[in-house]
C-alpha positions in Angstrom: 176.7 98.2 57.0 176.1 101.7 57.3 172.7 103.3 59.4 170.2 104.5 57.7 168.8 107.7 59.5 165.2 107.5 61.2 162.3 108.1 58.7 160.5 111.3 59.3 156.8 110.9 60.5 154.5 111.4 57.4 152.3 114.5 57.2 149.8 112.2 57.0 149.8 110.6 60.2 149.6 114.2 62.0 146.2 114.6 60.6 144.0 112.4 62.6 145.4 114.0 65.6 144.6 117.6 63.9 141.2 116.2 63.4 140.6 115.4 66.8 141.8 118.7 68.3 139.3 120.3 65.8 136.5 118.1 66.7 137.0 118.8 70.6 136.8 122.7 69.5 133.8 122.1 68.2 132.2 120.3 70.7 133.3 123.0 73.0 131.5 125.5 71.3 128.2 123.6 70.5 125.0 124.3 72.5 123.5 122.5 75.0 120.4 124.1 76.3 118.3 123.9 73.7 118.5 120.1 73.4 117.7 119.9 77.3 114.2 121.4 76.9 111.7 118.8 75.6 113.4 116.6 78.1 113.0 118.5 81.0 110.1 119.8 80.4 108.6 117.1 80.0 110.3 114.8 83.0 109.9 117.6 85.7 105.9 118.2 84.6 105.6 114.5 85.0 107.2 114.1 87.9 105.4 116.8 89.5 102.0 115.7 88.1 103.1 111.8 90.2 103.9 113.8 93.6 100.7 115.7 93.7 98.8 112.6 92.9 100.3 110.6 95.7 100.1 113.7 97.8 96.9 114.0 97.7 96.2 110.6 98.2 98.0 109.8 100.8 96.5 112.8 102.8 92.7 111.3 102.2 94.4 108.3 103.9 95.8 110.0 106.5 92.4 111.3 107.2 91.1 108.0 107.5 92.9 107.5 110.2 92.2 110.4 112.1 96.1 111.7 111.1 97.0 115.2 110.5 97.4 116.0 107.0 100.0 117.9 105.5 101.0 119.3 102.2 104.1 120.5 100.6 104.0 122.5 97.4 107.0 122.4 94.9 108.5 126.1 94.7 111.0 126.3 92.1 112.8 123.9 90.3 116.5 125.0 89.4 118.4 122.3 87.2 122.2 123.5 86.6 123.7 122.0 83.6 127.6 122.1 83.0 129.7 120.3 80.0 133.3 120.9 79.9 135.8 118.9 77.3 139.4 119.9 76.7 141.8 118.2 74.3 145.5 118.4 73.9 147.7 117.9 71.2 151.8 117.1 71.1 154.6 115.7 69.6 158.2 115.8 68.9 160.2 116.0 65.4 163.5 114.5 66.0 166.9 115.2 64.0 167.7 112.9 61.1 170.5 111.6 63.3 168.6 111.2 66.5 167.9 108.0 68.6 164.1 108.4 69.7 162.5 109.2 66.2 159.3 110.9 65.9 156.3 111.5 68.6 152.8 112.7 68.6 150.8 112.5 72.2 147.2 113.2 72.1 145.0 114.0 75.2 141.2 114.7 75.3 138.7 115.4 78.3 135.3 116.1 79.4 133.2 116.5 82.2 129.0 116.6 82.6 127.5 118.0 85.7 123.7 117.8 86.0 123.0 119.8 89.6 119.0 120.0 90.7 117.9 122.1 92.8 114.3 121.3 94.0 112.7 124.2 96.5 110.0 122.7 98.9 107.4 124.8 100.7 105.3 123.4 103.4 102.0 125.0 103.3 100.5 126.3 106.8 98.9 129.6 108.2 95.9 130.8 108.2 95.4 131.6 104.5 96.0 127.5 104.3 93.4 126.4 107.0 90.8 129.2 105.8 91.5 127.4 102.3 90.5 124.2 103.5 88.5 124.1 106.1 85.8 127.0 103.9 83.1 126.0 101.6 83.6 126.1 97.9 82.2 129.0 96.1 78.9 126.8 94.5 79.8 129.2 91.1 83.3 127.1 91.2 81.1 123.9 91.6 78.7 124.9 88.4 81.4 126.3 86.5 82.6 123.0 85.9 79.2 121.8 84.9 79.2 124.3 82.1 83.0 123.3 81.4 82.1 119.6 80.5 82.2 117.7 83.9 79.3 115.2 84.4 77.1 116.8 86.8 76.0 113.7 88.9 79.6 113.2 89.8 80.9 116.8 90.5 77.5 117.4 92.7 78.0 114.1 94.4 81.6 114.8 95.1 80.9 118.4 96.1 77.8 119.3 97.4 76.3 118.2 100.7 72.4 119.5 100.0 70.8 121.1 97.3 67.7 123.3 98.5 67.7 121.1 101.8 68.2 117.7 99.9 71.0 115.4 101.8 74.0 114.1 100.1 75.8 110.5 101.0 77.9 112.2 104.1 80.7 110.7 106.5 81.0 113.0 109.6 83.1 111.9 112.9 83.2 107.9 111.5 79.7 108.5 110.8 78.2 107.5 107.1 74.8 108.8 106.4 72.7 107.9 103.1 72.1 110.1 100.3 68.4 110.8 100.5 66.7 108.8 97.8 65.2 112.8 96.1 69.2 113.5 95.7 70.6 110.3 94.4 67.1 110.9 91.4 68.2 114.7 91.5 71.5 113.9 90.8 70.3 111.3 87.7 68.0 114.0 86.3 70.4 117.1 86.1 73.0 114.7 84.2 70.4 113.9 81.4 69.1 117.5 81.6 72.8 118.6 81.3 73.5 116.1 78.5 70.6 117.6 76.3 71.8 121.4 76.8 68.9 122.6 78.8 70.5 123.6 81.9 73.5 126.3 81.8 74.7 129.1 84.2 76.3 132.7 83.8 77.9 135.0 85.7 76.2 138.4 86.4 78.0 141.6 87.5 76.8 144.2 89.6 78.5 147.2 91.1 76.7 146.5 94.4 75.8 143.5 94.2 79.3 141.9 92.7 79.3 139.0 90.9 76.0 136.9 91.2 76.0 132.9 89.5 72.8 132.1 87.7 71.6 129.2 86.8 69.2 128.9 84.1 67.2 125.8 82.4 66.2 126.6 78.6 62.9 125.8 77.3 63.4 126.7 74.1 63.6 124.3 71.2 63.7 121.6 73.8 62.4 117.9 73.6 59.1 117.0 75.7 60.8 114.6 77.5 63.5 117.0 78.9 61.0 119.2 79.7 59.1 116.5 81.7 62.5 115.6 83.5 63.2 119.6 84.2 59.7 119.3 85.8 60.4 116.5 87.8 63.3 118.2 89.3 62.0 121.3 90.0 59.4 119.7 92.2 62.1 117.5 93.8 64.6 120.5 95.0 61.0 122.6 95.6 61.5 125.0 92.7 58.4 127.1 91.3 57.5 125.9 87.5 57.2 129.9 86.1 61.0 130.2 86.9 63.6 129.7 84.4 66.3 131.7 86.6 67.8 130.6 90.1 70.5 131.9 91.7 73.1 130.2 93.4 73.4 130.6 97.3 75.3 129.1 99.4 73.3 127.9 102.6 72.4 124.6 104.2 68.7 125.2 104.2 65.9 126.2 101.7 65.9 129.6 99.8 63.8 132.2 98.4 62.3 131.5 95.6 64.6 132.6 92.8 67.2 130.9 94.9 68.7 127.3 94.8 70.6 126.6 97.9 73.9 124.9 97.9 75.2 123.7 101.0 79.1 123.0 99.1 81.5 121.2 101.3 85.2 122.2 102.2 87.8 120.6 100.1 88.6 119.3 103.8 85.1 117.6 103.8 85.6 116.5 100.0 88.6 114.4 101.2 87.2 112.8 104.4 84.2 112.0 102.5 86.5 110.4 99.4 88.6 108.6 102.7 85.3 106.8 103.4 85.6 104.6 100.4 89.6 103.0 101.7 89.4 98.8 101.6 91.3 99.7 105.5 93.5 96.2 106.4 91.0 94.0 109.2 94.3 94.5 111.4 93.8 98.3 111.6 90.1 98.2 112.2 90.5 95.3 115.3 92.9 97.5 116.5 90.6 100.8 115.8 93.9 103.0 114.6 91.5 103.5 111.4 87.1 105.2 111.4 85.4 101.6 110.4 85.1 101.0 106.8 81.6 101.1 104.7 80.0 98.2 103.7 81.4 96.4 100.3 79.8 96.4 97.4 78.9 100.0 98.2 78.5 102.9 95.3 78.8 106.7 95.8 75.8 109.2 95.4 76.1 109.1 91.5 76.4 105.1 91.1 79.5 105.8 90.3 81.8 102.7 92.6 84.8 104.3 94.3 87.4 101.6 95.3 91.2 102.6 97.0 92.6 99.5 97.6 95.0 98.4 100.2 97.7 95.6 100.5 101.4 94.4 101.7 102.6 94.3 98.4 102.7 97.5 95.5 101.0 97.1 92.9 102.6 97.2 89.8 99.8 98.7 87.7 98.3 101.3 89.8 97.1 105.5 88.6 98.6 106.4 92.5 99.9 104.5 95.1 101.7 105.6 98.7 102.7 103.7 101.5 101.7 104.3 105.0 101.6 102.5 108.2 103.2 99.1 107.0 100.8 99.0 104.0 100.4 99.7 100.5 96.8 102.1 99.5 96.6 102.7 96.0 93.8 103.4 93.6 93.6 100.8 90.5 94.3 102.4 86.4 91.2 101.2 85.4 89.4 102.5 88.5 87.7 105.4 86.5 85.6 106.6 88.8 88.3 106.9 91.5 90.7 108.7 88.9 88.1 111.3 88.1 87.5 111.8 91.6 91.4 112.3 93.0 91.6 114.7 89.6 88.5 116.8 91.2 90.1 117.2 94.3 93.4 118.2 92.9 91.4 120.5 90.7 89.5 121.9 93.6 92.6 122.3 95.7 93.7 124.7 92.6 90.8 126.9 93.3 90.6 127.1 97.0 93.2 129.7 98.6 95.7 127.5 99.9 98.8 128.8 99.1 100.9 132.2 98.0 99.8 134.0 95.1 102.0 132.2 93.0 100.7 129.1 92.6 102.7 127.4 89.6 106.2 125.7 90.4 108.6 128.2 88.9 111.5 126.1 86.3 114.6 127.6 85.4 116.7 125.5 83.3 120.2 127.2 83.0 122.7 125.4 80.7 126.0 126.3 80.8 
């Protein structure tokens, strides 16, 4: 019987390889970046947003405990993207009267590199401490009034006196009451507030510089809000025939066109926030931890401030750090305790605690 000589591969069955070697040009050539962005934007700000949270919380705890605390500010996030795929293509077209026959070898490869590089900063120096140990401006403190922020809780949060009337205060493991004038002031300037009768501006002066005013309107104003504007200025000691005050920062009584805020340091803000930690009974027999308040306690603006502590994390919690063997966390449905960490986070913004440059800068290069 005579041999028949080899078949010749088909021109057919050298396309899919074609195909492939096409495809893996392509892919080559296709972009990247772009569909990085919503991602990282997103995952970086988020993580961030997490860090500072538990940041901030665990330095109020650390303060609680008499511990230094320290902060470290994200400088630049640098995330290096690389995608590399190569693909190979080969065969062999034999004679009609070879042995081997026909041969097609195909090869393909690819290579992802996702490189982070995160920049830390510890913050210290003297522009830090100045920052934190240095009373907020009280035209940062009524700025947020006029912004939105409920002023019972940003007054009770911020502001140890108002024209000589005591807040709620914890100094050297000490807790002393709100006067009961404050806690009413307090109730007063929120409904006052809520009706749109109380506002402040900003005034400029060549000499002078910038000067905060605050103003209540009598205009087109219900009696009733007119009663309560009454009732406050005889509790803060205000005279009637003045619609105008400015804000001062002092610890006692001002002139009479003055109301005196005695504004604590974002320091004092965080000791005072630390005051409200459920601290384990084995730290406090051992006194590593300032004595606790009593439960069942509220802040200045009725408001109840809870940060829990326990062995185990919680699984459903808006922050939560470990430190010293123990879990501290503040609850998701803890409102008032959310608002509050968000204040001093906000407040932190405003003091000068850092560089110039306060933002994390994020470069996303995609190669």
């Amino acid at each position: 019987m005579a041999l028949l000589p080899p078949r010749r591969a088909p021109l057919r069955s050298v396309l899919p390889a074609a195909s492939l070697a096409a495809l893996l040009a392509l892919g080559a050539c296709s972009h990247m970046g772009p569909g990085t962005v919503a991602v990282d934007r997103f995952d970086y700000s988020s993580a961030v947003a997490d860090s500072w949270k538990q940041q901030t919380l665990l330095n109020i705890v650390k303060l609680r405990y008499m511990d230094l605390p320290v902060f470290v500010d994200v400088a630049s996030i640098v995330a290096g993207y690389s995608l590399e795929t190569g693909g190979s293509l080969g065969g062999q077209i034999s004679s009609a009267d070879a042995v081997q026959g026909n041969s097609v070898l195909l090869g393909a490869t690819a290579k992802y590199t996702d490189r982070p590089t995160i920049t830390y900063v510890p913050l210290t120096g003297e522009r830090f401490l100045a920052g934190l140990v240095t009373p907020i401006d009280p035209k940062n403190i009524f700025s947020m009034l006029q912004s939105g922020y409920a002023a019972d809780f940003i007054l009770g949060l911020t502001v140890d006196s108002l024209n000589g009337v005591r807040n709620r205060s914890a100094v050297a493991g000490n807790i002393r009451e709100a006067d009961p004038e404050f806690i009413r002031v307090l109730q007063l300037m929120r409904e006052i507030q809520a009706a749109g009768a109380v506002g402040m501006r900003v005034d400029e002066d060549k000499v002078k510089g910038r000067t905060a005013v605050l103003f209540m309107r009598r205009n087109d104003v219900a009696p009733e809000i007119l009663a309560k504007q009454k009732e406050l200025r005889t509790l803060l000691h205000l005279p009637e025939d003045r619609q105008h005050f400015i804000l001062r920062y002092s610890p006692v009584r001002g002139e009479n066109d003055e109301l005196a805020v005695s504004s604590r340091s974002l320091l004092q803000i965080m000791t005072a926030f630390s005051s409200y930690i459920d601290v384990p009974q084995e730290h406090l027999d051992e006194h590593s931890a300032l004595p606790t308040f009593q439960d069942g306690e509220a802040n200045s603006s009725g408001s109840r401030i809870h940060i829990r502590s326990g062995k185990e994390r919680p699984k459903h919690a808006y922050a939560a750090v470990p430190y010293r063997d123990y879990w501290y966390w503040i609850e998701d449905s803890d409102l008032a305790a959310k608002r509050a960490l968000g204040a001093v986070m906000f407040f932190f913004t405003l003091a000068e605690t850092g560089s110039s440059e306060k933002a994390p800068l994020v470069t996303i290069p995609a190669q």
